[in-house]
C-alpha positions in Angstrom: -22.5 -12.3 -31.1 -26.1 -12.6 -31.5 -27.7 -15.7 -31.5 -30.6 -15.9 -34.5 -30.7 -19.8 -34.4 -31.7 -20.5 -31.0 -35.4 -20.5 -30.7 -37.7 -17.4 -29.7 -40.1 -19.2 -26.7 -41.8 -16.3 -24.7 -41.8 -17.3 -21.2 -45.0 -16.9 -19.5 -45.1 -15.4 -16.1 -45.6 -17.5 -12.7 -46.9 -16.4 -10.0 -43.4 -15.4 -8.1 -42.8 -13.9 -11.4 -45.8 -11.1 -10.8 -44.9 -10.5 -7.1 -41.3 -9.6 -7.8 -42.5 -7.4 -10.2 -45.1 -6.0 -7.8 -42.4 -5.7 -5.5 -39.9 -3.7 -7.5 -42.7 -1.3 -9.3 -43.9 -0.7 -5.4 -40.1 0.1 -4.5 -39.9 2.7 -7.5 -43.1 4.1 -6.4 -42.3 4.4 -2.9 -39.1 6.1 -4.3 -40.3 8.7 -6.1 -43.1 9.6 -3.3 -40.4 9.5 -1.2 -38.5 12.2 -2.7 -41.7 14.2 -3.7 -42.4 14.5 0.3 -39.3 15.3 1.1 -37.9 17.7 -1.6 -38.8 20.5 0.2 -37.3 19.8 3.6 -33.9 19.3 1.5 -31.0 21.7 2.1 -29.4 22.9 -0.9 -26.5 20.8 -0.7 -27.0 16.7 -0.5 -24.5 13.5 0.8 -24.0 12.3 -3.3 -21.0 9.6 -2.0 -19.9 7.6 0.6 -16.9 6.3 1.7 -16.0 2.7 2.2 -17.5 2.8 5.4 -20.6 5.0 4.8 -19.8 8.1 5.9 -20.4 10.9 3.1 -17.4 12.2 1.5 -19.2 14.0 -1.6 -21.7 16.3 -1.7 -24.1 18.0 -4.6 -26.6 20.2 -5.5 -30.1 19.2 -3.8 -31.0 18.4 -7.3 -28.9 15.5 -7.4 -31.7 14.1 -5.5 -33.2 13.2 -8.8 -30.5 10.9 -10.4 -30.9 7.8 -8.1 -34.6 7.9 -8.8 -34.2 8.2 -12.6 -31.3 5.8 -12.8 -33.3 3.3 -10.8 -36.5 3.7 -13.2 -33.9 3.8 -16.3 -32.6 0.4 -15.0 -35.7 -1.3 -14.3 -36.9 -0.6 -17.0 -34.0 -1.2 -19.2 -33.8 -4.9 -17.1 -37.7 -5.3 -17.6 -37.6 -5.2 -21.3 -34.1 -7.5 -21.7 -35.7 -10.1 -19.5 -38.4 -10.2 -22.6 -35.6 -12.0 -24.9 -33.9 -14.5 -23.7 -33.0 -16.2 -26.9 -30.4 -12.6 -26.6 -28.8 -14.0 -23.1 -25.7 -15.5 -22.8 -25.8 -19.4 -21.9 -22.6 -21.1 -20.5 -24.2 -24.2 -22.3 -25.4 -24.3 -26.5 -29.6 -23.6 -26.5 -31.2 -26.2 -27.8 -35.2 -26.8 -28.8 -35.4 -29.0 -25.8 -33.4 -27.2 -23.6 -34.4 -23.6 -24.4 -37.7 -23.8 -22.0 -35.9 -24.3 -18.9 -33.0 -22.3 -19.3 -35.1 -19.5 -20.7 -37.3 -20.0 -17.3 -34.1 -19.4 -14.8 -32.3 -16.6 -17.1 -35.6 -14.9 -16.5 -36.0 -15.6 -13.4 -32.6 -14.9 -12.1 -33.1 -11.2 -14.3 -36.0 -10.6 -12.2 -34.4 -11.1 -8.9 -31.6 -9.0 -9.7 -33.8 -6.6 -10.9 -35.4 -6.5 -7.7 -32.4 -6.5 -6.2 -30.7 -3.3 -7.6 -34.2 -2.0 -7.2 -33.5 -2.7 -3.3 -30.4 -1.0 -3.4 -30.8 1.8 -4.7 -34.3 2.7 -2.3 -32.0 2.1 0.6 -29.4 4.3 -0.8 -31.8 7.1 -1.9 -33.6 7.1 1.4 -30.4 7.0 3.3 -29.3 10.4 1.4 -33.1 11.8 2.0 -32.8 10.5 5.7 -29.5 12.3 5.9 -29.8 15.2 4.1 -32.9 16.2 6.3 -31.7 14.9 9.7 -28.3 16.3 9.3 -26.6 12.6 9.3 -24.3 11.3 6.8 -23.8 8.2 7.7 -25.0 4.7 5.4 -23.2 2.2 7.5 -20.4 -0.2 7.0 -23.2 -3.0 6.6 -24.5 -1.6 3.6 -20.9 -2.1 2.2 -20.6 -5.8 3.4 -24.6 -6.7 2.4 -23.6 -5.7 -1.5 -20.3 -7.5 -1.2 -21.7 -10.6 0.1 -24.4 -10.3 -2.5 -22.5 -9.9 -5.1 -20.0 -13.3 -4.0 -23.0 -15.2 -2.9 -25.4 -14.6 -5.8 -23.6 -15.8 -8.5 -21.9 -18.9 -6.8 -26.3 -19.8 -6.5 -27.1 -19.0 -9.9 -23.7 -21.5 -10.9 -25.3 -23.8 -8.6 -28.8 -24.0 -10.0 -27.4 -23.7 -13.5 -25.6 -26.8 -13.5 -28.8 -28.7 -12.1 -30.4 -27.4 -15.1 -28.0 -29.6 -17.1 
């Protein structure tokens, strides 16, 4: 359901606002460099999936190289431009005129960070396949496994938390 009646406020950027940005543009960059120095070293097949405790049990063409770098710049993107309208977002409480700045200011916020976030992710993972694919290791780690599950538990019971001070 959209939501036409809840007012349109453009949040301004803070300051923490532009260094996560900063941050995750520099991650894409750093990304894509990556992967342009390292092409070439690449063997013609590439680890493309790991098991549950990081070892590679798929493999691809070297050009598969190219999807983790395009998804990531899809996604950012994608999460850049939603974090533009947050009269869209879903609320677990009714927007209001008076209430609409400050729960506009931590949906943003909180789309930023996780923006960042899957940014993160997906420059470890595509420099662990680089890594491995040059050095002959196929091998992520268990801790990458337990990092995104405890992320995913632990991130959402702090965004409840700071939502229901917002009330």
């Amino acid at each position: 359901m959209i939501h036409t009646d809840r007012p349109k406020i453009k949040v301004p950027f803070t300051p923490f606002d532009m260094i996560i940005e900063c941050m995750s543009v520099l991650l894409i960059i750093g990304i894509w460099a990556h992967l342009i120095v390292a092409y070439g070293d690449l063997p013609e097949t590439v680890p493309s999936h790991f098991d549950a405790s990081g070892k590679a049990d798929g493999y691809s063409k070297k050009a598969f190289v190219f999807f983790i770098p395009i998804l990531t710049t899809v996604m950012y993107i994608g999460l850049f431009i939603l974090s533009k309208y947050p009269h869209l977002h879903n609320y677990m409480i009714n927007i209001t005129e008076e209430n609409a700045p400050r729960q506009y200011r931590f949906a943003v916020t909180t789309l930023r960070i996780l923006n960042f976030l899957v940014v993160l992710m997906f420059a470890y993972i595509n420099y662990q396949i680089l890594k491995g694919a040059v050095s002959g290791t196929t091998d992520i780690g268990m801790g990458f496994l337990i990092t995104v599950i405890a992320a995913s538990i632990v991130l959402p019971l702090i965004m409840l938390y700071f939502q229901k001070k917002l009330k």
